[in-house]
Z-matrix of the N, CA and C atoms (Angstrom, degrees):
N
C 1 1.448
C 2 1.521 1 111.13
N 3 1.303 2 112.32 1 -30.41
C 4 1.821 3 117.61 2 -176.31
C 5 1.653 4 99.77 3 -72.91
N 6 1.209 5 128.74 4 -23.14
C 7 1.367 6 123.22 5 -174.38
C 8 1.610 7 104.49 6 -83.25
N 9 1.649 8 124.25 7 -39.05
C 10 1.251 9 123.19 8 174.71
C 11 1.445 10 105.67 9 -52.51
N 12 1.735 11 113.88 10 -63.12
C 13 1.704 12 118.14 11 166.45
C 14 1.515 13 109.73 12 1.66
N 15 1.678 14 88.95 13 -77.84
C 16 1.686 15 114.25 14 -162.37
C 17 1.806 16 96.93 15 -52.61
N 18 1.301 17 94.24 16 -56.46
C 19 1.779 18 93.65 17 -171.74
C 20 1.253 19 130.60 18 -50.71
N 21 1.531 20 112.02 19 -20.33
C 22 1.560 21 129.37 20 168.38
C 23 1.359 22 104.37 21 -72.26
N 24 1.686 23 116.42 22 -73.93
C 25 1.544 24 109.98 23 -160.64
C 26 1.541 25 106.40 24 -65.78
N 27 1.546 26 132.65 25 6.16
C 28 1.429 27 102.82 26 151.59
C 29 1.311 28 107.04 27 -104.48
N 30 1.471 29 133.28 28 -62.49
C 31 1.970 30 97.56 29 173.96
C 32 1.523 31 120.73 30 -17.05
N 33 1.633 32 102.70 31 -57.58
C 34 2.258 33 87.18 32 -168.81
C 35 1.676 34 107.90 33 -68.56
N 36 1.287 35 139.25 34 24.43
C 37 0.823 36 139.67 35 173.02
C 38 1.351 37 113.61 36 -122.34
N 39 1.554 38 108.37 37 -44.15
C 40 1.547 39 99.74 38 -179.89
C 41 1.687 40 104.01 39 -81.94
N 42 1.319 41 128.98 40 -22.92
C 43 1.325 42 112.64 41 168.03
C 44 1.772 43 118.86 42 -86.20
N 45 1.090 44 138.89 43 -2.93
C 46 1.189 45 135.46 44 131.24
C 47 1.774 46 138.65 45 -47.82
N 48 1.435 47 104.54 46 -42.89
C 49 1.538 48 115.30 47 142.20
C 50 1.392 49 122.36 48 -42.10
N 51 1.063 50 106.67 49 -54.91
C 52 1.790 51 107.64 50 -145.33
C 53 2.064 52 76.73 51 -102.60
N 54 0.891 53 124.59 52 -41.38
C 55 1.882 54 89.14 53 179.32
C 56 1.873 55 106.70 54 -84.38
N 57 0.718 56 104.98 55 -25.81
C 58 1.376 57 98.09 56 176.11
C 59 1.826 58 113.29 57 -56.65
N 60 1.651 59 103.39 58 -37.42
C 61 1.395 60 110.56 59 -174.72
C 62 1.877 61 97.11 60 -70.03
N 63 1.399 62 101.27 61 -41.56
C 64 1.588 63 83.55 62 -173.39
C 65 1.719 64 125.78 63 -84.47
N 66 1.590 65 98.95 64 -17.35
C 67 1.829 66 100.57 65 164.45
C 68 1.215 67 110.16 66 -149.52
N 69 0.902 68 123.72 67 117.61
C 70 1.924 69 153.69 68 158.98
C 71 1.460 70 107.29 69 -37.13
N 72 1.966 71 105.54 70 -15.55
C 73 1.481 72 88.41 71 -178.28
C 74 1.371 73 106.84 72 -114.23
N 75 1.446 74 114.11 73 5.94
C 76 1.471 75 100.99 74 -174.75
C 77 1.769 76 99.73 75 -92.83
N 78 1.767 77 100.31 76 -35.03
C 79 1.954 78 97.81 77 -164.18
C 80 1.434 79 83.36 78 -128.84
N 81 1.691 80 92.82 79 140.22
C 82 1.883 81 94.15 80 161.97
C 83 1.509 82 101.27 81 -129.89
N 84 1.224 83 139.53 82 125.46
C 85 1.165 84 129.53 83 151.53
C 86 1.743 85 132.12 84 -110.92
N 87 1.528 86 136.36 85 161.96
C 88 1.348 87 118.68 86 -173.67
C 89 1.031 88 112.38 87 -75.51
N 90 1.336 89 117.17 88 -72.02
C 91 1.530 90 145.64 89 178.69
C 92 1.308 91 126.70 90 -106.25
N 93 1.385 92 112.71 91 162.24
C 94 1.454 93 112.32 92 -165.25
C 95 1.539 94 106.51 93 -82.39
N 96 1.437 95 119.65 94 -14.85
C 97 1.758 96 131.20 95 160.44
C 98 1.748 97 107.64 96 -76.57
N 99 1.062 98 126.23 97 -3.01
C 100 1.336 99 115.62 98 135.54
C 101 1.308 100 132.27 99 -86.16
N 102 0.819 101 126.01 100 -39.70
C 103 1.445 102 129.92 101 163.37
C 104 1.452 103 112.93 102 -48.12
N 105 1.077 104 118.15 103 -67.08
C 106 1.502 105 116.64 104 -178.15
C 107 1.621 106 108.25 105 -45.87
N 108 1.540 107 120.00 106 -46.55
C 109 1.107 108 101.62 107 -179.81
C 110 1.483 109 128.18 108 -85.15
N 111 1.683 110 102.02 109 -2.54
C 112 1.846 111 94.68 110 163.62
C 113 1.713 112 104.25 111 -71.32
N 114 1.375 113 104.15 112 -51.39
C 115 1.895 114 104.82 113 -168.78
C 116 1.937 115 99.21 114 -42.96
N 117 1.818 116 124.13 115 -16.00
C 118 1.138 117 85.27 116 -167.95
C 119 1.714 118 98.62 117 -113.87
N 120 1.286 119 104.15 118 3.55
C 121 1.979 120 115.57 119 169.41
C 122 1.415 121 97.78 120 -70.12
N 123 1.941 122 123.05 121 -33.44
C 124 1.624 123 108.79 122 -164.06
C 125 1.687 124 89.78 123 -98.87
N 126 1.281 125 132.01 124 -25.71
C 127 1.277 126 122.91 125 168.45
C 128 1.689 127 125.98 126 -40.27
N 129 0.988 128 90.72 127 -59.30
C 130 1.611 129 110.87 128 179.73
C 131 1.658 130 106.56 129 -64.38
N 132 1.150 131 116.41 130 -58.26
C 133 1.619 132 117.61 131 -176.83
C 134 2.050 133 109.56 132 -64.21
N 135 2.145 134 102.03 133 -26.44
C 136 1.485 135 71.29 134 170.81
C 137 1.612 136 120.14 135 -98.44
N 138 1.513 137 101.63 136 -0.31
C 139 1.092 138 96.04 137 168.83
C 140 1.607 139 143.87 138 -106.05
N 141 1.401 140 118.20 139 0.65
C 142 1.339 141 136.64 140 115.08
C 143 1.614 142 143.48 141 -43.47
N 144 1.048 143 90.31 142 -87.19
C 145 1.558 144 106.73 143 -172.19
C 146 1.353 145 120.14 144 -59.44
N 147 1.527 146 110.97 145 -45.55
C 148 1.525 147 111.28 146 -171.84
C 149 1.602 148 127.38 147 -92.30
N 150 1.877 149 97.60 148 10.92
C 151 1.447 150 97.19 149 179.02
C 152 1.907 151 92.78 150 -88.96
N 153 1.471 152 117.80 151 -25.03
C 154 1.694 153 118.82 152 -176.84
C 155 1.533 154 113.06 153 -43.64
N 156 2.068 155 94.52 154 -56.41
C 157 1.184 156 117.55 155 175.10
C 158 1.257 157 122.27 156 -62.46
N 159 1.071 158 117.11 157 -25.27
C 160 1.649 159 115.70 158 -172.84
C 161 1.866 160 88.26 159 -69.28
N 162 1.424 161 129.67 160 -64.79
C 163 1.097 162 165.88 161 -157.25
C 164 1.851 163 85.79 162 -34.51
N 165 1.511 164 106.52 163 -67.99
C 166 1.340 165 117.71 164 -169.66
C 167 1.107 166 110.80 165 -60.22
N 168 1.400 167 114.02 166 -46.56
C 169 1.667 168 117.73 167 -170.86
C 170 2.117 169 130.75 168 -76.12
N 171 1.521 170 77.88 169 -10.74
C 172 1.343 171 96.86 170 170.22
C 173 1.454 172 131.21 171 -25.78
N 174 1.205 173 114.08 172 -38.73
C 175 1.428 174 131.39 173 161.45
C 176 1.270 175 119.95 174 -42.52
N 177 1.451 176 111.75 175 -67.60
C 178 1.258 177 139.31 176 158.80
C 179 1.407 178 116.62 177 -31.61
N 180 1.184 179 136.74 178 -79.09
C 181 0.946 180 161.02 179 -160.01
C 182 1.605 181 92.91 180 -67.33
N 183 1.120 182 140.90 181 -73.92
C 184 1.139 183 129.99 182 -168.59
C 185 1.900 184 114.38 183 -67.92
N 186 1.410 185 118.09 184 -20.68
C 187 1.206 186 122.95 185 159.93
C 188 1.915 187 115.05 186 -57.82
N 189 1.314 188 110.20 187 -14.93
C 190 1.517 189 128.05 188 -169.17
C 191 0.900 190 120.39 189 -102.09
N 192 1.533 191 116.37 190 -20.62
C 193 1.548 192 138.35 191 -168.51
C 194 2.020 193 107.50 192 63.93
N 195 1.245 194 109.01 193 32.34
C 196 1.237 195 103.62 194 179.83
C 197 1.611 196 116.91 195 127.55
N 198 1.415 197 99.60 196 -60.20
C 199 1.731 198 125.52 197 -169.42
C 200 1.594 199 97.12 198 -32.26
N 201 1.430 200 123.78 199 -47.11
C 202 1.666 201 112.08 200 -170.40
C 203 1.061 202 95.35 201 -44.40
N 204 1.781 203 131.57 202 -57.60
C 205 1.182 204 132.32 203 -116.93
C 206 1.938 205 90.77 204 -86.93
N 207 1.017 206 105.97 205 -18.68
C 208 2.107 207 112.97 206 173.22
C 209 1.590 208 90.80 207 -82.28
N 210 1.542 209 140.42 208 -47.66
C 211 1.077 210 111.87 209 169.34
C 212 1.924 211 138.16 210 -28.92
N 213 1.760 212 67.40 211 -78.78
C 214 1.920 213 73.21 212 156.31
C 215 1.080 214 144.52 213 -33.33
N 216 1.249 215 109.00 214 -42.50
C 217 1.542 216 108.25 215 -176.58
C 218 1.361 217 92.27 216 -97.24
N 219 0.896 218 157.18 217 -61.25
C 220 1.611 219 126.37 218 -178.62
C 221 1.140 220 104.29 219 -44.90
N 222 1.070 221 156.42 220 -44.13
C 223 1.684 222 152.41 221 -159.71
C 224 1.570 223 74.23 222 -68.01
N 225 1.720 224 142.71 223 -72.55
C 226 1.508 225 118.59 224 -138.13
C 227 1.581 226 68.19 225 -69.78
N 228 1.016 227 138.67 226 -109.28
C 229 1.786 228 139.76 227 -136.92
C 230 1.061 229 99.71 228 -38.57
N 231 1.359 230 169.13 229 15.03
C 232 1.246 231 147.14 230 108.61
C 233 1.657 232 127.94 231 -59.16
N 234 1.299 233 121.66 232 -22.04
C 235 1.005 234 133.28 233 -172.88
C 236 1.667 235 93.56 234 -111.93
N 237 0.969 236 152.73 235 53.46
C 238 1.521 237 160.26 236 -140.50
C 239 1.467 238 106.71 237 176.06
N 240 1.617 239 107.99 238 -62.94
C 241 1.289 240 118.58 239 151.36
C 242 1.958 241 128.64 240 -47.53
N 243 1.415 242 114.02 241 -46.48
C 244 1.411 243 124.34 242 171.98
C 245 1.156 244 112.81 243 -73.21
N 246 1.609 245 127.36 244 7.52
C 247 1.189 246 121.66 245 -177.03
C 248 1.438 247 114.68 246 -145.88
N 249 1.236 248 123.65 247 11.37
C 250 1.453 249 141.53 248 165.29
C 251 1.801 250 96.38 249 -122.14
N 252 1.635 251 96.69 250 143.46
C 253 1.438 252 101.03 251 174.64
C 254 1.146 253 130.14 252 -117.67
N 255 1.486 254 126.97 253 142.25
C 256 1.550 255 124.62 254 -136.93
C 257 1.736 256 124.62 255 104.79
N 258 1.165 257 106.49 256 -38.90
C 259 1.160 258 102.52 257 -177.42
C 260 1.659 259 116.10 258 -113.99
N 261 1.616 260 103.28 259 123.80
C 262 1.368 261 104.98 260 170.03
C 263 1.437 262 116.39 261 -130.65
N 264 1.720 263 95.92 262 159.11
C 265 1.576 264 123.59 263 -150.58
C 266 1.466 265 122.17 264 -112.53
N 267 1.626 266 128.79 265 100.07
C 268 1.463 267 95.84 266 175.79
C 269 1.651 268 116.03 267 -65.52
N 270 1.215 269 100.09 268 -169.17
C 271 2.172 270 115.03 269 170.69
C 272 2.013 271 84.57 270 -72.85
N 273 1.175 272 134.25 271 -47.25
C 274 1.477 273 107.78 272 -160.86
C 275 1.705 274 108.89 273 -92.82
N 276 1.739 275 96.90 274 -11.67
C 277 1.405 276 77.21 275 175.19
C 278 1.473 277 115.40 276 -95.99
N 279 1.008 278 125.48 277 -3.45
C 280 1.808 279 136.32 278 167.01
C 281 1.586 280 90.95 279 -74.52
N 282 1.504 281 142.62 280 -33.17
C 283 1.345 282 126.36 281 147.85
C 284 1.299 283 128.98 282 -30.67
N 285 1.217 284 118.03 283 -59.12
C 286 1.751 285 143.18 284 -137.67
C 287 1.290 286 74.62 285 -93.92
N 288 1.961 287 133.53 286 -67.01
C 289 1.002 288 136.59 287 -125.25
C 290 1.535 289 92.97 288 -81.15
N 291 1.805 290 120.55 289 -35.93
C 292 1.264 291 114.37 290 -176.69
C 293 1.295 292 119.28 291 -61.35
N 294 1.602 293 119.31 292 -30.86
C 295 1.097 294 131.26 293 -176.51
C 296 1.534 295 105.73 294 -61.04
N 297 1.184 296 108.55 295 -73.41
C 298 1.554 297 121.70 296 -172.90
C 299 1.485 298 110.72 297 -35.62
N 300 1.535 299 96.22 298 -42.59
C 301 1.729 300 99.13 299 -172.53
C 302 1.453 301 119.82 300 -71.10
N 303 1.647 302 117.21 301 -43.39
C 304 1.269 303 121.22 302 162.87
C 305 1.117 304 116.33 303 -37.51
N 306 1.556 305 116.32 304 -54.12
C 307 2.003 306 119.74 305 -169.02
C 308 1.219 307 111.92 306 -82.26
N 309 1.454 308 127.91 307 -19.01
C 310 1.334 309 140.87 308 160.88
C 311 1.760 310 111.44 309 -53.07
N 312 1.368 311 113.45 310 -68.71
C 313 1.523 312 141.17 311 178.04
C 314 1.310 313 110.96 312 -43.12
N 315 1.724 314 110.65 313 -41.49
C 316 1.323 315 114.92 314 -169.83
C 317 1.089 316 106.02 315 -99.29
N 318 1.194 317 137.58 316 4.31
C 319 1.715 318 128.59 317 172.90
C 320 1.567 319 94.41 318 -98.28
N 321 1.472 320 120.92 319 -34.82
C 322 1.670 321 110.67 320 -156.34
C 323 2.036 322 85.99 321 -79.20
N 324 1.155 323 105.14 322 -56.64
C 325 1.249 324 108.93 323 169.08
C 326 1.819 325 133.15 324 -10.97
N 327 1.249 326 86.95 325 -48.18
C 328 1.687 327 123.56 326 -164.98
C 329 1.989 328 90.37 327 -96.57
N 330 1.154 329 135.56 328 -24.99
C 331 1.109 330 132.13 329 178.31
C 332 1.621 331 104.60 330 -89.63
N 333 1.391 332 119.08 331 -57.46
C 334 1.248 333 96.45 332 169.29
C 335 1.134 334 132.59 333 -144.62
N 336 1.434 335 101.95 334 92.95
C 337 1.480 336 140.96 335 160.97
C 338 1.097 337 121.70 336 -57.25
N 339 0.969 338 124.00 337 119.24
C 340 1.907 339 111.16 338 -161.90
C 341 1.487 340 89.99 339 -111.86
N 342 1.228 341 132.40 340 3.84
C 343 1.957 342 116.08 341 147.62
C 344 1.265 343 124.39 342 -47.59
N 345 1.440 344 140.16 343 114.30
C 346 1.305 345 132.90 344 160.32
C 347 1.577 346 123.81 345 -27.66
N 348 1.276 347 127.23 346 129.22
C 349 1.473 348 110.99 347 156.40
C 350 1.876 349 126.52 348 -63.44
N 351 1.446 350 78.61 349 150.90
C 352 1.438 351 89.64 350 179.66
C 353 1.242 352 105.00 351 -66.18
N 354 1.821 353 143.50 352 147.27
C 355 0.906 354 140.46 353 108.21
C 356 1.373 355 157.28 354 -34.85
N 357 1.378 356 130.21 355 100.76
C 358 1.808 357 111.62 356 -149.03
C 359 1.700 358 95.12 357 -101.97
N 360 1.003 359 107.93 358 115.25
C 361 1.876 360 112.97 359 166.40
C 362 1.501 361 106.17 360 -71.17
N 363 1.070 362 102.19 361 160.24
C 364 1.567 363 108.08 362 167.27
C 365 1.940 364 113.62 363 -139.93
């Protein structure tokens, strides 16, 4: 679970960087000690909170073909943003930002995984 941790607070950081670098109107932040402490308000909420929620909403989500489940996560990165100070969020960049962070999360994630690989016999 400490490696997912880790795998969040650098996606919500490196995708807060990198859209903020490309539009001023979706993310603004002051300092780089704000930032760190949103990457670790959206760390914690995606790696706590939103596997419960995912859990409940399941219904939902598969009635959607998925789409809740991009709701959600902009709701935690918008609400990540409303709760760390310094950093503000439009509605498309808490889009962009959920996006980024998921595909961000899931590659560092996917690097270090400390599960063994499977072996496939044939």
């Amino acid at each position: 679970m400490t490696n997912r941790l880790i795998a969040y607070l650098i996606g919500s950081v490196f995708a807060v960087l990198i859209i903020a670098t490309v539009s001023k109107r979706l993310i603004r932040y002051d300092d780089a000690t704000s930032v760190m402490l949103f990457a670790v308000v959206v760390g914690v909420l995606n790696a706590y909170v939103l596997p419960v929620v995912r859990i409940v909403t399941l219904p939902l989500s598969c009635l959607t073909l998925g789409l809740f489940t991009l709701a959600l996560n902009s709701a935690a990165f918008a609400l990540g943003a409303a709760l760390s100070v310094g950093v503000t969020i439009s509605l498309w960049g808490a889009v962009l930002g959920a996006i980024v962070t998921s595909v961000a999360s899931g590659a560092i994630y996917s690097v270090i995984d400390e599960r063994p690989a499977v072996k496939q016999t044939m």
